[in-house]
FIDOMAR-415623 format. One record per atom (N, C-alpha, C): x, y, z; atom name. Coordinates in steps of 0.1 Angstrom, whole numbers, plus 5000, padded with zeros to 4 digits. Example, Ala and Ser with C-alpha at 12.3 -4.5 7.8 and 13.67 -1.06 7.14 Angstrom:
((5132, 4943, 5078), N);
((5123, 4955, 5078), CA);
((5132, 4967, 5078), C);
((5128, 4978, 5071), N);
((5137, 4989, 5071), CA);
((5129, 5000, 5079), C);
//
This chain:
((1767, 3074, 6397), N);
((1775, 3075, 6409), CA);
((1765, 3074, 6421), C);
((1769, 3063, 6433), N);
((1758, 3062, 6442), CA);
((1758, 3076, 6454), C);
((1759, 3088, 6450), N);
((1758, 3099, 6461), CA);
((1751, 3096, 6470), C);
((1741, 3089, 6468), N);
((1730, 3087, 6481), CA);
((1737, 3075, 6490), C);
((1752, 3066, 6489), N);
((1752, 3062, 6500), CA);
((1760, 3067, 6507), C);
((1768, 3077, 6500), N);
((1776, 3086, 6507), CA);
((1770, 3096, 6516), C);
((1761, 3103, 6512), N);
((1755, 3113, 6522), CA);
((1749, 3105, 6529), C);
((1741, 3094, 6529), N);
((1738, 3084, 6539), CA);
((1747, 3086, 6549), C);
((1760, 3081, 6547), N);
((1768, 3077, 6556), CA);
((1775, 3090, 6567), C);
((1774, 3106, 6559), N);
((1780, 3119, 6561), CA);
((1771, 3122, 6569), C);
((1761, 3124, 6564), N);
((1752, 3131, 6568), CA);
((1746, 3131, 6586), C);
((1746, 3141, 6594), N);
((1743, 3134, 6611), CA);
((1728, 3134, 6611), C);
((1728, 3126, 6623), N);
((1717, 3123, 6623), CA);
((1703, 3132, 6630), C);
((1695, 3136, 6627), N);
((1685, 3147, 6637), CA);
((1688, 3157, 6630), C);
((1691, 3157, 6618), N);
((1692, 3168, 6608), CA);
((1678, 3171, 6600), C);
((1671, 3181, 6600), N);
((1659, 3187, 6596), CA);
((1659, 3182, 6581), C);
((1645, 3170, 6577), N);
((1648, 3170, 6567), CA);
((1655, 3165, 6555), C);
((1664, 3151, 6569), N);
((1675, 3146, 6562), CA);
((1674, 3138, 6547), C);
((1663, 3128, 6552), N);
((1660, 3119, 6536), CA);
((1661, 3128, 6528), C);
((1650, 3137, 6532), N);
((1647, 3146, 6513), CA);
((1661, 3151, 6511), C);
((1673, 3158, 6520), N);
((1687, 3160, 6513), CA);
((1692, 3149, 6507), C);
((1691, 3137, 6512), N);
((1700, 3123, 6508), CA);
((1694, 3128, 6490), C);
((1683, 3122, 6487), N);
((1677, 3123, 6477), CA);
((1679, 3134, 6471), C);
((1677, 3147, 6472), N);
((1677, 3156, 6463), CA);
((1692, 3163, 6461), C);
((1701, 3161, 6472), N);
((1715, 3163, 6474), CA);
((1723, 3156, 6464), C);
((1716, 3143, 6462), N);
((1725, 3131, 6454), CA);
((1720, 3138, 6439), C);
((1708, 3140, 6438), N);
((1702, 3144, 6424), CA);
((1714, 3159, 6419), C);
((1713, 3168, 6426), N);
((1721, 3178, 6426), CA);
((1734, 3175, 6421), C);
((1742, 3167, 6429), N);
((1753, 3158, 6428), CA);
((1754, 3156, 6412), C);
((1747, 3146, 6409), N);
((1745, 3141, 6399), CA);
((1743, 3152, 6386), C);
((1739, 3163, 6386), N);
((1735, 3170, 6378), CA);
((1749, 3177, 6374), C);
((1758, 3187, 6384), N);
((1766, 3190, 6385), CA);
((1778, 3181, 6378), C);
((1780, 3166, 6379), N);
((1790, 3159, 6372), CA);
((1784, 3158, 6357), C);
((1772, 3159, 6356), N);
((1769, 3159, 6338), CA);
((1772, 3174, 6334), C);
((1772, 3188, 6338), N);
((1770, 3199, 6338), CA);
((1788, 3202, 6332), C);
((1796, 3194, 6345), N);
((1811, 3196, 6345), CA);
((1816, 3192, 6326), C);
((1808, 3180, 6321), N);
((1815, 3176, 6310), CA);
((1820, 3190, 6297), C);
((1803, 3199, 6301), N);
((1803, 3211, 6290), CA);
((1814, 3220, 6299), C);
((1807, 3225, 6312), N);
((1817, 3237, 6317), CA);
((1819, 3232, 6330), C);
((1832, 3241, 6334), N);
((1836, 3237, 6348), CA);
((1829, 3243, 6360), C);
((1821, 3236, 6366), N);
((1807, 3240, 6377), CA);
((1820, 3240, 6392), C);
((1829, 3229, 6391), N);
((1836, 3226, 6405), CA);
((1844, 3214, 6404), C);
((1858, 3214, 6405), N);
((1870, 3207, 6407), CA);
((1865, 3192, 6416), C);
((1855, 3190, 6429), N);
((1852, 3181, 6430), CA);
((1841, 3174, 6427), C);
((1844, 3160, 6423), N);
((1835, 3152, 6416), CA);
((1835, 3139, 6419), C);
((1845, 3134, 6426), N);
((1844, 3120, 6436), CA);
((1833, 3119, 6445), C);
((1826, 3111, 6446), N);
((1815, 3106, 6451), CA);
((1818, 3115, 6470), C);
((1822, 3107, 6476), N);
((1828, 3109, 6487), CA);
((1829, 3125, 6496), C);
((1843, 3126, 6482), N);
((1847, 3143, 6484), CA);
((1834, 3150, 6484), C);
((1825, 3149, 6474), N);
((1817, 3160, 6473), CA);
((1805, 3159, 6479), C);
((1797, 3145, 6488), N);
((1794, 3145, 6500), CA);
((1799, 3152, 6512), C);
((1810, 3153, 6510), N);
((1817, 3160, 6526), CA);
((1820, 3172, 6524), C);
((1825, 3173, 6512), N);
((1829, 3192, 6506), CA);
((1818, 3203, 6507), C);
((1809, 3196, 6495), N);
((1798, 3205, 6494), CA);
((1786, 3202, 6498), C);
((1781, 3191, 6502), N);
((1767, 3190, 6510), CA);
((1768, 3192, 6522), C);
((1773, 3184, 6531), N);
((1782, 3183, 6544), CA);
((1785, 3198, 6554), C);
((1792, 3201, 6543), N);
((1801, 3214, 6544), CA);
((1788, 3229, 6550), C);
((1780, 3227, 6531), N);
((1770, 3233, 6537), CA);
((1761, 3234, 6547), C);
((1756, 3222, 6552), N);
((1746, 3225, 6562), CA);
((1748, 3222, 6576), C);
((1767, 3216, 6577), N);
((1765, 3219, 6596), CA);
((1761, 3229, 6603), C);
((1767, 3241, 6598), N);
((1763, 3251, 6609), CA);
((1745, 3256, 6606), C);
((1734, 3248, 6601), N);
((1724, 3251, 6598), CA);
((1716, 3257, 6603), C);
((1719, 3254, 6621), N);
((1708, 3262, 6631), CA);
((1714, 3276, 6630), C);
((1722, 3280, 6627), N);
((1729, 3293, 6626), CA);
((1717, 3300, 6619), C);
((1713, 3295, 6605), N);
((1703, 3297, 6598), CA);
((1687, 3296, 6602), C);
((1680, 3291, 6608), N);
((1667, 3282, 6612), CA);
((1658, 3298, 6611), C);
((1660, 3306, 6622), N);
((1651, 3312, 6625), CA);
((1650, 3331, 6616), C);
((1665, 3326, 6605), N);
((1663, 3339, 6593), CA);
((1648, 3336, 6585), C);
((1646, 3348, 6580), N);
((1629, 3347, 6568), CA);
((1636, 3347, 6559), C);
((1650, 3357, 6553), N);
((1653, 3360, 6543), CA);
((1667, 3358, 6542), C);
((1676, 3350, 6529), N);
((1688, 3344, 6533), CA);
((1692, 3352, 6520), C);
((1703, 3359, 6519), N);
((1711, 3356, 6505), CA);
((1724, 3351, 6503), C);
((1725, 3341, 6495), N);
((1737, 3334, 6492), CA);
((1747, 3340, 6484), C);
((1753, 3345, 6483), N);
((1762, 3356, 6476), CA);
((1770, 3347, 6471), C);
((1776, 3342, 6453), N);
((1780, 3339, 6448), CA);
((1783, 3326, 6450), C);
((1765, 3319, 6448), N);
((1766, 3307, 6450), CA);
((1769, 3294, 6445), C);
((1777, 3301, 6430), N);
((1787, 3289, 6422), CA);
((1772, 3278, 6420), C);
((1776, 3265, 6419), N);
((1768, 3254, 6416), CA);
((1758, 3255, 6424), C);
((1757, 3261, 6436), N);
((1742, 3263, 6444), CA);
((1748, 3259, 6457), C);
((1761, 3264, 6465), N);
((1762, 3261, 6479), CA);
((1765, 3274, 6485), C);
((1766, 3273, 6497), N);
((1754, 3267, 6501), CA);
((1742, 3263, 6504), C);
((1732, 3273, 6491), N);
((1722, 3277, 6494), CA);
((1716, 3263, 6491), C);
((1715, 3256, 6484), N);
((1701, 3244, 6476), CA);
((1703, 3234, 6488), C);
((1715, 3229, 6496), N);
((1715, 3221, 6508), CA);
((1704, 3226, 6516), C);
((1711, 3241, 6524), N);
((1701, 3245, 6533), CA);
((1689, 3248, 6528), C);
((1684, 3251, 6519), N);
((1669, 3255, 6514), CA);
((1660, 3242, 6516), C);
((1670, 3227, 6512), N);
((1665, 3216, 6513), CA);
((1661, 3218, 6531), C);
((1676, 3220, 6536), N);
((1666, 3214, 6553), CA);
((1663, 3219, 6553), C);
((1658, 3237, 6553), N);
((1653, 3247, 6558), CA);
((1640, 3251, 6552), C);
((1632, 3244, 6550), N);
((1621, 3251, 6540), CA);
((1612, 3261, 6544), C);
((1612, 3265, 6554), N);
((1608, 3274, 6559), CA);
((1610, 3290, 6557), C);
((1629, 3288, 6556), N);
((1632, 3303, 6551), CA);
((1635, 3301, 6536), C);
((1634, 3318, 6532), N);
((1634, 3319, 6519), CA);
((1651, 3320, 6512), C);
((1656, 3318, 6504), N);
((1664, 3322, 6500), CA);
((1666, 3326, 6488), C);
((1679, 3339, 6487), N);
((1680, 3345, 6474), CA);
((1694, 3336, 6467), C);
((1692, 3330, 6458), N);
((1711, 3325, 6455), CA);
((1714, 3339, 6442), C);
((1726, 3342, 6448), N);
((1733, 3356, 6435), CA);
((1742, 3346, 6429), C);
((1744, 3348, 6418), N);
((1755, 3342, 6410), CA);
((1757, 3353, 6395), C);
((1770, 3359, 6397), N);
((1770, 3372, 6381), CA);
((1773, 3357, 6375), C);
((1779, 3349, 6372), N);
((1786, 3342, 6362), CA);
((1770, 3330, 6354), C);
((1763, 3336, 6340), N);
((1754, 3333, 6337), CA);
((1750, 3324, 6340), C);
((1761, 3315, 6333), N);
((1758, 3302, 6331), CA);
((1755, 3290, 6342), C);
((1765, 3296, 6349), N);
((1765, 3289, 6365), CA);
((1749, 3294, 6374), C);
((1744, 3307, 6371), N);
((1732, 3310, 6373), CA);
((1718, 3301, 6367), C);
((1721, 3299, 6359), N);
((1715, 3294, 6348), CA);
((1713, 3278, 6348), C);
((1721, 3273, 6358), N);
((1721, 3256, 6358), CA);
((1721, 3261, 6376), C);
((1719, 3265, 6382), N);
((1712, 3267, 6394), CA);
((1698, 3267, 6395), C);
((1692, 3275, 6386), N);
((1679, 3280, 6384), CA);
((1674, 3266, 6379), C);
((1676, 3258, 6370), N);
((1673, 3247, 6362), CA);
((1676, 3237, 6373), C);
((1685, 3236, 6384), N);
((1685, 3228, 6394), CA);
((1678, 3227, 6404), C);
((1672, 3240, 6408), N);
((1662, 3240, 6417), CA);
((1649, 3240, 6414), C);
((1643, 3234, 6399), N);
((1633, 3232, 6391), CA);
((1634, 3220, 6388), C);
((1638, 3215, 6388), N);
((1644, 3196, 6385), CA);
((1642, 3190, 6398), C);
((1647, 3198, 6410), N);
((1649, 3191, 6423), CA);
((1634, 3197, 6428), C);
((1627, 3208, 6423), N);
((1618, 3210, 6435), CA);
((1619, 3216, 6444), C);
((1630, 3226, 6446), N);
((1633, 3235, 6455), CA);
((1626, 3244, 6452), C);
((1618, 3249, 6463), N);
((1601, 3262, 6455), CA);
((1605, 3276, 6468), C);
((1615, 3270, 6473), N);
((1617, 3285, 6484), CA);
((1630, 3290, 6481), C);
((1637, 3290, 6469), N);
((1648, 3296, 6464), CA);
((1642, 3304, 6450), C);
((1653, 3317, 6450), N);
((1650, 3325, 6438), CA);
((1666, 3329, 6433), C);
((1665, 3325, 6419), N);
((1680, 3331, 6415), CA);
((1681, 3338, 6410), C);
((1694, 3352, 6412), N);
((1696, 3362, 6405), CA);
((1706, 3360, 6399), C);
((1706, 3366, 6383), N);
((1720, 3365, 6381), CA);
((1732, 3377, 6382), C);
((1731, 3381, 6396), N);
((1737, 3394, 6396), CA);
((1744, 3396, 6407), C);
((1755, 3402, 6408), N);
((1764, 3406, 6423), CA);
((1758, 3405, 6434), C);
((1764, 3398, 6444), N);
((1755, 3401, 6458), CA);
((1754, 3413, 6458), C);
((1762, 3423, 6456), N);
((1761, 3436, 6462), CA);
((1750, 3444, 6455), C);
((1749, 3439, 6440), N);
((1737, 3446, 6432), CA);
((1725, 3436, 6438), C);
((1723, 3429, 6447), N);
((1709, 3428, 6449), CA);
((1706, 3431, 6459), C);
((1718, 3436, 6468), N);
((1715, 3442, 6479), CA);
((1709, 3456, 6480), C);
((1714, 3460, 6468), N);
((1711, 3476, 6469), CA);
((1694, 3473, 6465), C);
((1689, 3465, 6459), N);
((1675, 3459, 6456), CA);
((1664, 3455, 6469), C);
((1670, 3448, 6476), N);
((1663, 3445, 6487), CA);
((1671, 3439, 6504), C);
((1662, 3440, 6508), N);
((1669, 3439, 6522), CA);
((1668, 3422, 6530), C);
((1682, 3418, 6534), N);
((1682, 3406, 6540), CA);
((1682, 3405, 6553), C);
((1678, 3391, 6556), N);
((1683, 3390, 6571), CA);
((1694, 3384, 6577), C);
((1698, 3375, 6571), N);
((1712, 3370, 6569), CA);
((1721, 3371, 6551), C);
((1734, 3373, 6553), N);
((1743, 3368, 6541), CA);
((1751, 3358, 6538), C);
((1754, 3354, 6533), N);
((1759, 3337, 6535), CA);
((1767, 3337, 6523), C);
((1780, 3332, 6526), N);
((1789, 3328, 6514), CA);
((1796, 3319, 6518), C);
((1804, 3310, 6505), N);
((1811, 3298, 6509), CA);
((1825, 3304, 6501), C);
((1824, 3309, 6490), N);
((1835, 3310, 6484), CA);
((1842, 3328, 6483), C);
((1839, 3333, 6496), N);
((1837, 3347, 6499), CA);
((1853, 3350, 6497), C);
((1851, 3363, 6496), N);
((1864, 3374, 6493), CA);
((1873, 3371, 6507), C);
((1882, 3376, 6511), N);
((1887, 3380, 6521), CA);
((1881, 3389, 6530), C);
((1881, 3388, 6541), N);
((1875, 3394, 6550), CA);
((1877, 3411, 6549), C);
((1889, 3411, 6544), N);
((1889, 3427, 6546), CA);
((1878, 3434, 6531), C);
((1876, 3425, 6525), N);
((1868, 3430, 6511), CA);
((1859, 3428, 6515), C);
((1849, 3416, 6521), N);
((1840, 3416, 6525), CA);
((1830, 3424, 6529), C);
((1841, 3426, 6545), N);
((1834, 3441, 6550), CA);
((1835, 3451, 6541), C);
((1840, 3456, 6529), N);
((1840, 3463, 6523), CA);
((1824, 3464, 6516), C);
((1824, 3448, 6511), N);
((1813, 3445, 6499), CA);
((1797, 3446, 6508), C);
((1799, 3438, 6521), N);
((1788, 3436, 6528), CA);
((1783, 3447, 6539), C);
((1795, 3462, 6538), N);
((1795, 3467, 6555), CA);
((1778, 3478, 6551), C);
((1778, 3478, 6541), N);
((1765, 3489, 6538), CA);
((1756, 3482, 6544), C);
((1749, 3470, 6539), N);
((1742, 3459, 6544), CA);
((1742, 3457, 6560), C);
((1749, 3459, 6563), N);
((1754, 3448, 6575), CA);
((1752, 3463, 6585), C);
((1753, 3474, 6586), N);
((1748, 3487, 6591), CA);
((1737, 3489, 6593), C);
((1726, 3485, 6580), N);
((1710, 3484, 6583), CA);
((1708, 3478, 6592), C);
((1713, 3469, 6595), N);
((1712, 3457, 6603), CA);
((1710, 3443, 6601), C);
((1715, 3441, 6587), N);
((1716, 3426, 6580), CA);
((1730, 3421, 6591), C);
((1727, 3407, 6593), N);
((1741, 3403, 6597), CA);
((1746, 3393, 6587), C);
((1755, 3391, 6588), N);
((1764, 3382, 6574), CA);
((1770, 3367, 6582), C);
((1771, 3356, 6574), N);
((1777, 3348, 6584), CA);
((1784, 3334, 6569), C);
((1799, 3338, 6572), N);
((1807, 3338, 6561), CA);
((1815, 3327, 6567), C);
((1816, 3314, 6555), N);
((1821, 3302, 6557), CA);
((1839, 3307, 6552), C);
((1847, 3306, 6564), N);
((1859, 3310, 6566), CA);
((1869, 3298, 6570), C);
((1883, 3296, 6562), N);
((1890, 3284, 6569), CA);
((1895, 3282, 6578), C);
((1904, 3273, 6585), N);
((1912, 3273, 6600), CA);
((1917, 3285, 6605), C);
((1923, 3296, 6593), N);
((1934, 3310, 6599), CA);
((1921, 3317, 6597), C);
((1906, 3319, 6606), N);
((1897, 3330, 6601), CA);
((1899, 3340, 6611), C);
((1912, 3333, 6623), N);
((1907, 3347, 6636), CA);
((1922, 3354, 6631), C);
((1934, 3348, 6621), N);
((1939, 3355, 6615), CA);
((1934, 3368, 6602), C);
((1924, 3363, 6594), N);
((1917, 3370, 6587), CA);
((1911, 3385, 6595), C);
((1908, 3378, 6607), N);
((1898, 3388, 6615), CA);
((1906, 3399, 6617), C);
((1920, 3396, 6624), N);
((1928, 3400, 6628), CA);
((1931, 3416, 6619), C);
((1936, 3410, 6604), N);
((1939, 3415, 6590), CA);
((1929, 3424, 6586), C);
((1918, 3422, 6592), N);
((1905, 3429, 6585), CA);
((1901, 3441, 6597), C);
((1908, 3441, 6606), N);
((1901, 3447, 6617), CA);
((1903, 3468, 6616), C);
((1913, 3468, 6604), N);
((1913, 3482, 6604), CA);
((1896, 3486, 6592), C);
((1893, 3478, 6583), N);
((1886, 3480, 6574), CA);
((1871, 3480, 6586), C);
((1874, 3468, 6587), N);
((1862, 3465, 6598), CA);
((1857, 3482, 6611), C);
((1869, 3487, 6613), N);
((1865, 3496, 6625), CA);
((1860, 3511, 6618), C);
((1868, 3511, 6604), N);
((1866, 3521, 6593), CA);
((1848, 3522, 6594), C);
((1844, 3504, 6589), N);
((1830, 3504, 6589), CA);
((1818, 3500, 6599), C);
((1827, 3500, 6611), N);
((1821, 3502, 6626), CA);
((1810, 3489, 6627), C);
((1818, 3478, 6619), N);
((1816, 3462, 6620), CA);
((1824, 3453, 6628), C);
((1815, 3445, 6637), N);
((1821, 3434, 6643), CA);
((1821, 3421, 6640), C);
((1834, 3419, 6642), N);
((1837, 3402, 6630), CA);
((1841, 3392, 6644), C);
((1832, 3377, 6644), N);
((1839, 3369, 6653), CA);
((1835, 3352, 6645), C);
((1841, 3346, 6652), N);
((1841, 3334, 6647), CA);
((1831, 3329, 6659), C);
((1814, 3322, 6653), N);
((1807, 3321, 6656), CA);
((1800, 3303, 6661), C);
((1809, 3296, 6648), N);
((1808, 3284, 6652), CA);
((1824, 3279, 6645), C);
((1826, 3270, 6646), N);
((1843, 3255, 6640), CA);
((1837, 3241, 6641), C);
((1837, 3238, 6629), N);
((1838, 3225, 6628), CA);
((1848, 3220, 6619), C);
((1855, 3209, 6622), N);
((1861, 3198, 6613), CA);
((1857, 3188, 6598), C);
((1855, 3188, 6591), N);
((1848, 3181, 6582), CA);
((1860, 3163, 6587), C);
((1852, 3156, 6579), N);
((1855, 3141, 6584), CA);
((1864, 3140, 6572), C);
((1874, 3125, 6575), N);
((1882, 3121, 6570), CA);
((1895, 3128, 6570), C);
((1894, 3140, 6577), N);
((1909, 3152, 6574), CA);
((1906, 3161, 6565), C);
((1896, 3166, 6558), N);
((1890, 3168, 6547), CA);
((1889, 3185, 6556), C);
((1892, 3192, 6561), N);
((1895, 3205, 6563), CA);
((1888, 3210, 6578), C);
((1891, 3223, 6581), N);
((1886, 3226, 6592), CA);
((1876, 3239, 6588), C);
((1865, 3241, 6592), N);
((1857, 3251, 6588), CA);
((1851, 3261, 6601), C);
((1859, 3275, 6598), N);
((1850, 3283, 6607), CA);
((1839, 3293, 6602), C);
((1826, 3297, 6609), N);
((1817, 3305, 6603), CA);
((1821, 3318, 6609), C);
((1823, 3328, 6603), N);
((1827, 3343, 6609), CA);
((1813, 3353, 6609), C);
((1808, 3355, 6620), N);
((1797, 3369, 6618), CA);
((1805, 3377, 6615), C);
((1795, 3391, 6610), N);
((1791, 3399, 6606), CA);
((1786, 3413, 6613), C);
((1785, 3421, 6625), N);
((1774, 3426, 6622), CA);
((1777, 3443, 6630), C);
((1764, 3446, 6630), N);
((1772, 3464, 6631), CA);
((1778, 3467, 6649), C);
((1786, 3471, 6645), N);
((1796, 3470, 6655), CA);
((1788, 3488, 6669), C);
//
């Protein structure tokens, strides 16, 4: 599958880094559709789709990211967001959590194949690696609902970690939903950046995190 002229074409331009994503994005890609034959890694697998879904997806809001040392990706499934942005971001470090072994386990093997040397994988709850070490950002793509969230992240996010959670079109509804849990844990939640993905392919808001 030619991923690399898809992200070619996805991908904007003045993005940190961009070649080496085309290339190691596509490799990724690629790995993931051989991975799906044994176990189910992720429902998209069209060239296209999964240029825009999951590469795309991950690293517009990237400057959000730039200037963290320490990222954790909390239940980063096949490695998103984290192995996109680690590609542009080489600079910061990131942790990808994943409990689900196997999916940990072909993360780890992906970011050794591709050459990603500033990622480390755990295979364990975001929340058990938090009690482990301290971040500077938290990052999820396929996160709980907001009112769990703050539940899962508010201890963290009190030190003074801030969290910054990839949320859909209704996230200032979520906000809304979450704001008794949220005040319980004397956290403030806003929607920080919105973007559109292309083709009609969804709307994405990023919601902070941080001690209220």
């Amino acid at each position: 599958m030619q991923f690399e002229d898809e992200l070619q074409q996805v991908l904007p331009p003045g993005l940190p880094n961009r070649e080496e994503l085309i290339i190691k994005g596509a490799a990724h890609l690629r790995l993931i559709v051989e991975t799906n034959e044994q176990f189910n890694l992720t429902r998209i697998t069209t060239p296209r789709e999964a240029a825009i879904k999951h590469v795309l997806d991950s690293i517009l809001p990237w400057r959000l990211f730039e200037k963290a040392g320490l990222v954790l990706d909390a239940g980063t499934g096949p490695g998103f967001p984290g192995l996109p942005l680690a590609i542009v971001l080489p600079h910061v470090r990131w942790v990808l959590a994943e409990s689900t072994q196997k999916k940990a386990a072909f993360v780890e093997a992906a970011a050794q194949a591709l050459g990603i040397g500033n990622v480390e994988v755990m295979p364990l709850r975001a929340e058990d690696v938090l009690k482990k070490a301290r971040m500077d950002l938290i990052t999820a793509r396929a996160v709980a609902p907001l009112t769990k969230a703050a539940a899962l992240f508010g201890p963290a996010v009190r030190q003074g970690t801030r969290a910054l959670l990839y949320k859909g079109p209704d996230a200032e509804l979520e906000i809304a939903e979450a704001l008794p849990e949220a005040r319980k844990r004397r956290l403030l939640m806003k929607v920080v950046e919105r973007f559109e993905l292309p083709e009609n392919l969804g709307v994405r808001c990023i919601v902070e995190l941080t001690q209220g």
